[in-house]
C-alpha positions as CSV (number, residue, x, y, z in Angstrom):
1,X,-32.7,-45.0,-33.1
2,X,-30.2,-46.7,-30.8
3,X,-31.1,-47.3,-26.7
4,X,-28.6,-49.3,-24.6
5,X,-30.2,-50.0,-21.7
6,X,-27.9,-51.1,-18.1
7,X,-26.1,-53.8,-20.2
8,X,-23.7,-56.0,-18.9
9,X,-21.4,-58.7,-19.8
10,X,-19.8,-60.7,-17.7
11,X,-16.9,-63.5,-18.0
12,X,-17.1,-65.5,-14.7
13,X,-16.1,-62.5,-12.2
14,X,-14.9,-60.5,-14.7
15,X,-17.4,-58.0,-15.8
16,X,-16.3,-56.4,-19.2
17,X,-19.3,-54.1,-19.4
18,X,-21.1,-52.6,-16.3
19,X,-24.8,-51.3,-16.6
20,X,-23.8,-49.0,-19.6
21,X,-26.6,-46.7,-21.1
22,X,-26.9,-44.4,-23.7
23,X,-28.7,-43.7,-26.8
24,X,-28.3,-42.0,-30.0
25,X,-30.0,-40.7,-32.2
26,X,-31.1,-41.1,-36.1
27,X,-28.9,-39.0,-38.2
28,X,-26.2,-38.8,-35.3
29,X,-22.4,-39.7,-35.8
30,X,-21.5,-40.9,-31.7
31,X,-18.2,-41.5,-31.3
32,X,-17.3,-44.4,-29.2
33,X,-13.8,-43.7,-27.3
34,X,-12.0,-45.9,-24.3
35,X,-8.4,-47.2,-23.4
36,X,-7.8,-50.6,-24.4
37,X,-9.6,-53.2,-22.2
38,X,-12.1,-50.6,-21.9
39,X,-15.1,-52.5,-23.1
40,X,-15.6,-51.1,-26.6
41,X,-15.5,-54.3,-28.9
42,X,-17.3,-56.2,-26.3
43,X,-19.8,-53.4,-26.4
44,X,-20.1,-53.1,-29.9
45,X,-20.0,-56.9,-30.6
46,X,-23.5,-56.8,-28.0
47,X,-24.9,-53.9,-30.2
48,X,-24.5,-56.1,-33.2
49,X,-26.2,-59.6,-31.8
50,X,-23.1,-61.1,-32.2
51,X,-22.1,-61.4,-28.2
52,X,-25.3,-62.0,-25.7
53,X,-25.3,-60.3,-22.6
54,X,-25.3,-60.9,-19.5
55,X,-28.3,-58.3,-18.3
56,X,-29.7,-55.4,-20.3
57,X,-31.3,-54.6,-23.7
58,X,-30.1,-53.0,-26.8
59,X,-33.3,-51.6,-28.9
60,X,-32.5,-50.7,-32.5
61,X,-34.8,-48.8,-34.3
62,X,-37.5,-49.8,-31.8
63,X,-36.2,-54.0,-31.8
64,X,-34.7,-56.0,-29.2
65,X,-31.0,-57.5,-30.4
66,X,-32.5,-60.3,-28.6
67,X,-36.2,-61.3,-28.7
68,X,-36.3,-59.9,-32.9
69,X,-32.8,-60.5,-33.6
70,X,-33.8,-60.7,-37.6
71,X,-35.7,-57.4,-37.6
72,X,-33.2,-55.4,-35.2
73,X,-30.1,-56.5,-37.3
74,X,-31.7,-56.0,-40.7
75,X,-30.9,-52.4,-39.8
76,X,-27.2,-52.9,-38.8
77,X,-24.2,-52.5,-41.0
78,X,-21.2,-53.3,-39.2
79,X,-17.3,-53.0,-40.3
80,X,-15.5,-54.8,-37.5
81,X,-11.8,-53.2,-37.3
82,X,-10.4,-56.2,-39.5
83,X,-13.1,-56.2,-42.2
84,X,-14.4,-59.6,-43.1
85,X,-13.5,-59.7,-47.0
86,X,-12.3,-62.9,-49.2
87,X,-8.7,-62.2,-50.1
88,X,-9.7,-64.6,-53.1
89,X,-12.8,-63.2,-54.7
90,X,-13.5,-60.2,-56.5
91,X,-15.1,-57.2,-55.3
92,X,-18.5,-57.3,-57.2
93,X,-18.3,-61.0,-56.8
94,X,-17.9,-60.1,-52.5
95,X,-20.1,-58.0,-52.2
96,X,-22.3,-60.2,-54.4
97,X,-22.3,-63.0,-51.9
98,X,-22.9,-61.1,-49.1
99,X,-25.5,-59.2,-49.9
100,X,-27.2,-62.9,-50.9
101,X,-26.4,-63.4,-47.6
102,X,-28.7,-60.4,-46.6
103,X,-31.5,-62.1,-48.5
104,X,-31.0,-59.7,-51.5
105,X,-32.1,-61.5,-54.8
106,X,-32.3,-60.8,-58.6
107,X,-32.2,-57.4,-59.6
108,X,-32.8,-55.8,-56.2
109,X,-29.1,-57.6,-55.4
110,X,-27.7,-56.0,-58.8
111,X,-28.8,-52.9,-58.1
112,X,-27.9,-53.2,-54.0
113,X,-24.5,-54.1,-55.4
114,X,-24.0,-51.0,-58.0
115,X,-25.2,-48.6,-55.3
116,X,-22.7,-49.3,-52.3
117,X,-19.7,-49.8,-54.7
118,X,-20.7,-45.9,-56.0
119,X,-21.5,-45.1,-52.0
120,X,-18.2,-46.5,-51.1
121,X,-16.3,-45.3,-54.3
122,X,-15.0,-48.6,-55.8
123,X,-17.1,-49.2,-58.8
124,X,-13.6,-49.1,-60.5
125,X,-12.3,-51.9,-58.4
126,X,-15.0,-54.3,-59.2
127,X,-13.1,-56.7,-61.0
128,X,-10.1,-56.9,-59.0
129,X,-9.1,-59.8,-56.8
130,X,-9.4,-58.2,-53.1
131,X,-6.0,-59.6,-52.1
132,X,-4.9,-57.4,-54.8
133,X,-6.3,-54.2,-53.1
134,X,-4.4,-51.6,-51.0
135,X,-5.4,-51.4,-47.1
136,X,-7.9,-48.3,-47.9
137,X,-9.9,-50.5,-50.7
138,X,-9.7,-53.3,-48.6
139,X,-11.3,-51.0,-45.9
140,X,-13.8,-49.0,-48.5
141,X,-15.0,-52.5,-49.5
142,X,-15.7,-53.8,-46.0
143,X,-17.9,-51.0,-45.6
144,X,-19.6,-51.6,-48.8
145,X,-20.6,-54.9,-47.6
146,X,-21.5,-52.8,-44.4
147,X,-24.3,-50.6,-46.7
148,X,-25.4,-53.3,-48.1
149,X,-29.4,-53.4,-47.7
150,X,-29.0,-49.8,-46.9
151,X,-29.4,-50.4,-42.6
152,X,-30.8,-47.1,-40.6
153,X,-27.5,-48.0,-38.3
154,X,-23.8,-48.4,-39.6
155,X,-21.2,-49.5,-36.3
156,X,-17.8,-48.8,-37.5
157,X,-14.9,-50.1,-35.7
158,X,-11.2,-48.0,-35.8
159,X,-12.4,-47.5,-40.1
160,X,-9.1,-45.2,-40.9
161,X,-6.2,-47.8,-38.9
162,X,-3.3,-47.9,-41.1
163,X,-5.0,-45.6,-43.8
164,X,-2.2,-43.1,-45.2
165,X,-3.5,-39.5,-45.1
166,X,-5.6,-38.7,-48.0
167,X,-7.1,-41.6,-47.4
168,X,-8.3,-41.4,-44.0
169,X,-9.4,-37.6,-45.2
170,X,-11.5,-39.5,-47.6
171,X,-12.8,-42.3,-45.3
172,X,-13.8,-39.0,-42.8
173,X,-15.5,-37.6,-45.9
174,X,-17.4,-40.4,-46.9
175,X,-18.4,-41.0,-42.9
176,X,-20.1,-37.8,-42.7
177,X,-22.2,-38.4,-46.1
178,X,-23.1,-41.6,-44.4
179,X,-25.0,-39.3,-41.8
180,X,-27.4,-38.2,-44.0
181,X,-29.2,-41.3,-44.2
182,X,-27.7,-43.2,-41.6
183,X,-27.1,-43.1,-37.7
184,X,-23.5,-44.1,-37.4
185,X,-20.8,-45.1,-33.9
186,X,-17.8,-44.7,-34.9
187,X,-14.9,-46.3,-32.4
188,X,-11.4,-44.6,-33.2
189,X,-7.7,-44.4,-31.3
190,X,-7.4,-41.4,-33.0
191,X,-9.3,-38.2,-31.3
192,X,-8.7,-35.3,-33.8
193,X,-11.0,-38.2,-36.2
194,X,-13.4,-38.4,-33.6
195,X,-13.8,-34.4,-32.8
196,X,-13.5,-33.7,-36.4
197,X,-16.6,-35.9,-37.2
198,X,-19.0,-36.7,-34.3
199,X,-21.7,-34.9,-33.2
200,X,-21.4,-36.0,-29.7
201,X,-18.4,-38.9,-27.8
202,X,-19.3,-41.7,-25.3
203,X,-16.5,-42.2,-23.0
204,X,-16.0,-45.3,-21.5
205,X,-13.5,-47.3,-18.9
206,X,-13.6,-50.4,-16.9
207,X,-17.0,-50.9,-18.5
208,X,-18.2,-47.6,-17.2
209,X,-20.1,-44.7,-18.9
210,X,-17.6,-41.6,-17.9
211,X,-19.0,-39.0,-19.8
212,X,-21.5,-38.2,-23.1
213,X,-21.8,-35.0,-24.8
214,X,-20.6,-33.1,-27.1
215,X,-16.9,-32.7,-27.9
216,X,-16.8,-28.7,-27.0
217,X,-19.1,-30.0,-24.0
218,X,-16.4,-32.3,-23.1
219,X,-13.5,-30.4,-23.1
220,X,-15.0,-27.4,-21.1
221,X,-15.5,-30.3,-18.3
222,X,-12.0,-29.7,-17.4
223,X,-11.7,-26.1,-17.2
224,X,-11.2,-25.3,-21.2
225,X,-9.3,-22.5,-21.1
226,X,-6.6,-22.0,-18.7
227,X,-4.4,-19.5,-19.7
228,X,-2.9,-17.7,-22.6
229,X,0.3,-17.5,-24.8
230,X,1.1,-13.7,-25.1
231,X,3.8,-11.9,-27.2
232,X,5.0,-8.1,-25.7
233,X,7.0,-5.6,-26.9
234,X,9.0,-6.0,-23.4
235,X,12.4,-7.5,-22.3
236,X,12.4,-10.6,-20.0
237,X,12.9,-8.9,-16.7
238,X,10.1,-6.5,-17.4
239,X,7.4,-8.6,-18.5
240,X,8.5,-11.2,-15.5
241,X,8.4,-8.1,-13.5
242,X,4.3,-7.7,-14.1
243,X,3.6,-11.3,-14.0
244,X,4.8,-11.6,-10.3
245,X,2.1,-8.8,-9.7
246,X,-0.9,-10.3,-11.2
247,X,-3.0,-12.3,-8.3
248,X,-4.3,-14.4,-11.2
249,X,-1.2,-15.8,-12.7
250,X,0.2,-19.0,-11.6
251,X,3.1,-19.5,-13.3
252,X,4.9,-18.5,-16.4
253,X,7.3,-19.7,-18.9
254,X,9.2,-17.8,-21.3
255,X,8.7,-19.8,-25.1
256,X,10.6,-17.6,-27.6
257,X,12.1,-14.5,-27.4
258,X,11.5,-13.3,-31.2
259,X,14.5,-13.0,-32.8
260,X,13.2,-11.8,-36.0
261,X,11.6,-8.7,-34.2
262,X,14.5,-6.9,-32.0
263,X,12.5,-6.4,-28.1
264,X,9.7,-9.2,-28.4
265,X,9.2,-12.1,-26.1
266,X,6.8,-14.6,-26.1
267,X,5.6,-16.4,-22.9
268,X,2.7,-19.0,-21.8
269,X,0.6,-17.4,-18.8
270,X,-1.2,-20.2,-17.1
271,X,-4.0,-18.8,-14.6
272,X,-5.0,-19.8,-11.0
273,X,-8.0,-22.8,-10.6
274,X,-11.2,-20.6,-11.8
275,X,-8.6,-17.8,-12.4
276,X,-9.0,-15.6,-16.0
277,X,-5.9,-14.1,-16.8
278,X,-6.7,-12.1,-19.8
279,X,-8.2,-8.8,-18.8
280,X,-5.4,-8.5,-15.7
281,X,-2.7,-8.9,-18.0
282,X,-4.3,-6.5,-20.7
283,X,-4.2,-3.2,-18.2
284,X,-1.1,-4.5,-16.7
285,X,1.1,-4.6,-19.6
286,X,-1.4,-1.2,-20.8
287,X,-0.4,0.5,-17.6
288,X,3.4,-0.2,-18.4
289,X,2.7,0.8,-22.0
290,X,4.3,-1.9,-22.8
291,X,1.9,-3.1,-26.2
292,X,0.5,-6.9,-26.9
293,X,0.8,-7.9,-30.1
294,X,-0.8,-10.9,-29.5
295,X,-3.3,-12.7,-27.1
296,X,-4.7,-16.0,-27.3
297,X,-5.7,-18.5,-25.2
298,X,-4.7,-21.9,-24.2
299,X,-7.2,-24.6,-24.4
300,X,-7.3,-28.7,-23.3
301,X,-7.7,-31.0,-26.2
302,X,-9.4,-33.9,-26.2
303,X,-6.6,-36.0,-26.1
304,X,-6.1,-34.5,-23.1
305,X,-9.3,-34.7,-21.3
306,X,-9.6,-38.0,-22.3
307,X,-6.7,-39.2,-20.5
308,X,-7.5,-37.0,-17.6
309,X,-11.3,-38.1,-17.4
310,X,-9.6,-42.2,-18.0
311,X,-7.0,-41.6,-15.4
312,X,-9.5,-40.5,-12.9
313,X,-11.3,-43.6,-13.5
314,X,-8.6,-45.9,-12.9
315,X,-7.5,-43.9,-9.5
316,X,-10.9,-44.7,-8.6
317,X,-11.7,-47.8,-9.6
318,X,-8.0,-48.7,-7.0
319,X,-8.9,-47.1,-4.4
């Protein structure tokens, strides 16, 4: 549906994007993640027509951006992180002009109109002025105009900032029923969004593809789990006593001692590189009969590898 092909824009000497590639495909939710200055909205504003580049191509749904801009951005919806509403007009009245704008006439403009305000869930804000709407409607209508002419490919740009709760639960709702019939990138600051809803993540920095795959994928790049949080029926000295024995264990630090349950302590075992900790500590603590109550590891999140697999990046890109 989507191939970026070794694009590139450069200002002057400054090059924003460098030979980034990737592709994604129809029905996919890609989520598009970087540091600031990374080269997202450069990358995005490419995908869209609306920036040329300097070298490489960007095929959507089998048409060049660039030698058939009409037919390649007849299947682009785009909300750009501030969307582009008339604080002055009315919502039907909006979305009315723009999808005029999108060469929708007559009835097929009536009934384009109807069906994104029900997509988008503000058929009851029709009539209000938009300057009157809160930030979520304000946001809910930009994508409206976004579905407009129903495009195969819908590029949304940080969709949920300064959404309160429910309604960035909602906006994540309504992303993944865009899925069905749409291939979406979705850019977010906000990873738990991004691994909640994307199939798979394109990391980028300094312009640079770092990593794409899946979010699990991802986060097993950097050794998923590596260690565990463990609460024994022990006292301090004794389970410290069969930590210092286990090869495997790296270190340990002592979280809570349970002081709801007399002679329970709780500690975070972290392993050795390529160490597993579990079964060693299992006929330790067994041998000692000393019981486990409880076992479970401790894994990387993504906001985690993503500022490890950045930082690498920028230690690299100084040296």
């Amino acid at each position: 549906m989507i191939q970026v092909q070794n694009l590139v824009k450069r200002y002057g000497d400054f090059c924003a994007v460098d030979h980034l590639s990737f592709s994604v495909e129809e029905g996919e939710i890609l989520g598009f993640l970087g540091p600031n200055g990374a080269g997202k909205s450069t990358t995005m504003n490419m995908l869209t027509g609306y920036l040329s580049a300097t070298e490489g191509d960007v095929l959507i749904n089998g048409h060049n951006i660039y030698e058939e801009p009409e037919l390649a951005k007849r299947d682009i919806g785009y909300l750009p992180e501030i969307p582009p509403v008339y604080p002055e007009m009315r919502v039907k009245e909006y979305l009315s002009f723009a999808a005029e704008l999108k060469g929708l006439t007559g009835n097929r403009r009536r009934e384009a109109v109807a069906s994104v305000m029900e997509a988008a869930r503000i058929t009851h804000m029709k009539d209000r002025l938009i300057r009157h709407l809160s930030k979520g409607y304000r946001q809910r209508t930009g994508l409206a105009q976004a579905l407009l002419g129903n495009p195969k490919v819908i590029i949304l740009d940080e969709p949920t900032v300064g959404l309160d709760p429910a309604q960035i639960i909602e906006m994540r709702e309504l992303i993944r029923r865009l899925a069905k019939e749409h291939t979406v990138i979705l850019s977010s600051h906000i990873l738990f969004e991004v691994n909640e809803v994307c199939d798979r993540i394109l990391i980028i920095n300094h312009g640079k593809k770092v990593v794409i795959d899946t979010p699990s994928a991802i986060v097993s790049m950097l050794g998923g789990t590596e260690g565990v949080h463990l609460c024994v029926k022990a006292s301090t000295e004794q389970a410290e006593r069969i930590f210092s024995r286990i090869p495997e264990v790296d270190r340990f630090v002592l979280e809570t001692r349970e002081e709801d349950r007399e002679g329970f302590v709780r500690y975070e075992v972290l392993a050795k590189p390529e160490k597993d900790v579990c079964e060693p500590l299992f006929y330790a603590f067994a041998n000692a009969q000393l019981p486990i109550y409880e076992m479970r590891p401790i894994s990387r999140s993504l906001e985690e590898v993503f500022i490890a697999m950045t930082a690498e990046e920028n230690n690299a890109s100084n040296l």
